[in-house]
MDTraj code that builds the backbone (N, CA, C; nanometers):
import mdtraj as md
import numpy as np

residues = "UNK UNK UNK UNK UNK UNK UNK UNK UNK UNK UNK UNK UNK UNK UNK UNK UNK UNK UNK UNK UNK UNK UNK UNK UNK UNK UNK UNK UNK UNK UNK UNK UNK UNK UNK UNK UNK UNK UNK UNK UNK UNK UNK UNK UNK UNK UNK UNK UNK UNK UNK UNK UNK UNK UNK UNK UNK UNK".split()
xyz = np.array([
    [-2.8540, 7.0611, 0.1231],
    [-2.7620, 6.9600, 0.0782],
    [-2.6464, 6.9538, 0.1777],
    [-2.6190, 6.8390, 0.1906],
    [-2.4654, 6.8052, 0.3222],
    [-2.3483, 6.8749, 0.2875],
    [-2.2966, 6.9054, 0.3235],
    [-2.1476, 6.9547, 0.2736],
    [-2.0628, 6.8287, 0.2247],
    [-1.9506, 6.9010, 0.0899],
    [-1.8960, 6.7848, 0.0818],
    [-1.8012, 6.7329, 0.1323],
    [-1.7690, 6.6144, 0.1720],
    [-1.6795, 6.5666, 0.2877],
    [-1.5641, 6.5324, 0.1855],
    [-1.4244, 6.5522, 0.2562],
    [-1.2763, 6.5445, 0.2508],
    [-1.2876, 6.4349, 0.1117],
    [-1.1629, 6.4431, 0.0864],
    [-1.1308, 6.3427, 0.0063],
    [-1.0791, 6.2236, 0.0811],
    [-0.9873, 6.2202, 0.1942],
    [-0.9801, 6.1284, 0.2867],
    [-1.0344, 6.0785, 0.3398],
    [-1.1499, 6.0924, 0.3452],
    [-1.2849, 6.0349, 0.4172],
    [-1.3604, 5.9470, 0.3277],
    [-1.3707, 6.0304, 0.2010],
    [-1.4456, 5.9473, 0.0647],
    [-1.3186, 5.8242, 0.0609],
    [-1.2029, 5.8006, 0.0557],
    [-1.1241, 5.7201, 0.0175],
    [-1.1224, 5.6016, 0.1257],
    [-1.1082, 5.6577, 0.2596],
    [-1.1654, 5.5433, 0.4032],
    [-1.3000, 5.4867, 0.3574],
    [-1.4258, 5.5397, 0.3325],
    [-1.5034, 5.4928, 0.3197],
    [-1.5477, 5.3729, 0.2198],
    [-1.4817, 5.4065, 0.0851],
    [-1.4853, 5.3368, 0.0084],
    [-1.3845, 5.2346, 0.0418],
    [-1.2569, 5.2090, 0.1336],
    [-1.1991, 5.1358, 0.1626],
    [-1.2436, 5.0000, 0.2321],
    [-1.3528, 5.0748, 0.3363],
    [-1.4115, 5.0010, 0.4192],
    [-1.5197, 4.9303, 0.3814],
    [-1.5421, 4.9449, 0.2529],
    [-1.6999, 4.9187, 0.1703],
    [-1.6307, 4.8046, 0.1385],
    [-1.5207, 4.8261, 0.0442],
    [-1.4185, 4.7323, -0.0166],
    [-1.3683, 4.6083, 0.0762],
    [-1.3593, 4.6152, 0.1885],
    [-1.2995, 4.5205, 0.3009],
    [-1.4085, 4.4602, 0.3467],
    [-1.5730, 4.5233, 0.3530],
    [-1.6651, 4.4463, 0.3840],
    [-1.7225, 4.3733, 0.2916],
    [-1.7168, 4.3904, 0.1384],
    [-1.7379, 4.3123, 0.0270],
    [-1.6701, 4.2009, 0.0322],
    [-1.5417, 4.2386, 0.0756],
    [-1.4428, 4.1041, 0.0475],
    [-1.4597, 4.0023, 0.1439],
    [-1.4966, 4.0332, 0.2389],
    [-1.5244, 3.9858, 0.3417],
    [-1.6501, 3.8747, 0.3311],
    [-1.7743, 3.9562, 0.2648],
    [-1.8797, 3.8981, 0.2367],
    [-1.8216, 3.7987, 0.1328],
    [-1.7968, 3.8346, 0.0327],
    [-1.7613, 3.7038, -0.0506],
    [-1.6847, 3.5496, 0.0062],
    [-1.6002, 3.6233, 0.0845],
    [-1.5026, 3.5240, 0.1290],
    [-1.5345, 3.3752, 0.2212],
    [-1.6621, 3.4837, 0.3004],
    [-1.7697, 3.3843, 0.3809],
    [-1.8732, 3.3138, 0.2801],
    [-1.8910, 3.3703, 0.2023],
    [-1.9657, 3.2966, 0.0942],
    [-1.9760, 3.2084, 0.0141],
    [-1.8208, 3.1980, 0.0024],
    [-1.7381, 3.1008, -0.0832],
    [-1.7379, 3.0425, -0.0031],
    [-1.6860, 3.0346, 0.1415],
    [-1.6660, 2.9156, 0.2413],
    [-1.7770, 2.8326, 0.2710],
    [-1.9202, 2.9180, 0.2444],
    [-2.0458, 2.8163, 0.3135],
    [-2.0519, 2.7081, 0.2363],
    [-2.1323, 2.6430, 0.2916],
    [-2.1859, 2.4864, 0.2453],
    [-2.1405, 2.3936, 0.3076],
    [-2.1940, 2.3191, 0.2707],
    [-2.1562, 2.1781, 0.4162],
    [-2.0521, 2.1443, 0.3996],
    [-2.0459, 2.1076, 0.5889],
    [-1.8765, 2.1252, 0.6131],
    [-1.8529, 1.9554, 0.6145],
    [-1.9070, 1.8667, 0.5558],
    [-1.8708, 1.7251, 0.5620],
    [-1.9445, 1.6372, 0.4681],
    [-1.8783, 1.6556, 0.2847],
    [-1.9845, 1.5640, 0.2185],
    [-2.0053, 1.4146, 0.2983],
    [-2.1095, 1.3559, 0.1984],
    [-2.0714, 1.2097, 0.2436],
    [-2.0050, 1.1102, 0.1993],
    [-1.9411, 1.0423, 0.1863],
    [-1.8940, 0.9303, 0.0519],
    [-1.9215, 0.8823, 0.0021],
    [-1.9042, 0.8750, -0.1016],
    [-1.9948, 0.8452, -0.2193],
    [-1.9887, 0.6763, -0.2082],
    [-2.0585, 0.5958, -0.2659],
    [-2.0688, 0.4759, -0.2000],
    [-2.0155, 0.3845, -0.3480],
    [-1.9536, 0.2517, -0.2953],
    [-1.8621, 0.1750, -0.4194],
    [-1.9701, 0.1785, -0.5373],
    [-1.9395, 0.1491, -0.6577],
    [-2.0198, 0.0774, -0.7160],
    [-2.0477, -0.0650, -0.7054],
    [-2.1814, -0.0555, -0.7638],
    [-2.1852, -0.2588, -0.7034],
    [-2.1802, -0.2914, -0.8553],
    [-2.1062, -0.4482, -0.8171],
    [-2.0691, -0.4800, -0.9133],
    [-2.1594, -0.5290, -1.0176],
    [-2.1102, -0.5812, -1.1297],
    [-2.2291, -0.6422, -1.2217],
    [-2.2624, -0.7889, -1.1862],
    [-2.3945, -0.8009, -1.2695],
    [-2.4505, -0.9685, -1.2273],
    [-2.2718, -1.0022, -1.2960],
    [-2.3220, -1.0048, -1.4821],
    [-2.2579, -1.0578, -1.5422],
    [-2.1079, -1.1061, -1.5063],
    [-2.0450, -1.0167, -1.4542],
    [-1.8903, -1.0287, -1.4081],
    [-1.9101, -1.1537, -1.3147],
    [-2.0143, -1.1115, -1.1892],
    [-2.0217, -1.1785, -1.1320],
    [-2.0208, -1.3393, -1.1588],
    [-2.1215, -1.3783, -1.2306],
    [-2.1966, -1.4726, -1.3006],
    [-2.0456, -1.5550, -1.3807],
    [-1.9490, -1.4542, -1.4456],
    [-1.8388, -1.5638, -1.5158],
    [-1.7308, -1.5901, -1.3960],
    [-1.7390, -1.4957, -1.3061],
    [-1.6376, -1.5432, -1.1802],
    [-1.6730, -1.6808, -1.1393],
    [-1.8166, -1.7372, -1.1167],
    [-1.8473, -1.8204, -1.0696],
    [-1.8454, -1.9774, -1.1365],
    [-1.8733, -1.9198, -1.2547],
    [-1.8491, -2.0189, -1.3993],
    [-1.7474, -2.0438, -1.3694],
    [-1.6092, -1.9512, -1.3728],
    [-1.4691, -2.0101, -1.4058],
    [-1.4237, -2.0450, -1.2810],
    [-1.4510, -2.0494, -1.1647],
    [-1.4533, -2.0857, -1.0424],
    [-1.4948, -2.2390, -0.9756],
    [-1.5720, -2.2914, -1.0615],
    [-1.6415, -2.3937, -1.0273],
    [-1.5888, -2.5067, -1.1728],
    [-1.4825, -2.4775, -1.2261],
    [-1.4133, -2.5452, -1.3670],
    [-1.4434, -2.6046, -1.4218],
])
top = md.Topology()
chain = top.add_chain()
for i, resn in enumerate(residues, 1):
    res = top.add_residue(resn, chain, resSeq=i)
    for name in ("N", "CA", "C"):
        top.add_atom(name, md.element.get_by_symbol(name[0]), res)
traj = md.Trajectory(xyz[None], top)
């Protein structure tokens, strides 16, 4: 069996576990595409359309 190592060493280590977790998350959260697209207007209705033209033409 290894000998057991320092308490300062167990505490770095787990430090560094801790800083590479955070790390991982942090990049993780950041992925995904870096440019949605825009979402496109809605088109309008016939109907709307259809009384614009009605009340347009008097």
């Amino acid at each position: 069996m290894p000998p057991r190592s320092r308490t300062a060493e167990r505490y770095a280590r787990a430090l560094a576990a801790a800083l590479a977790a955070v790390a991982c998350l942090l990049l993780a959260a950041n992925a995904g595409p870096s440019d949605t697209a825009p979402t496109p207007a809605p088109a309008p209705d016939a109907a709307t359309q259809a009384g614009e033209l009605t009340s347009a033409g008097g």
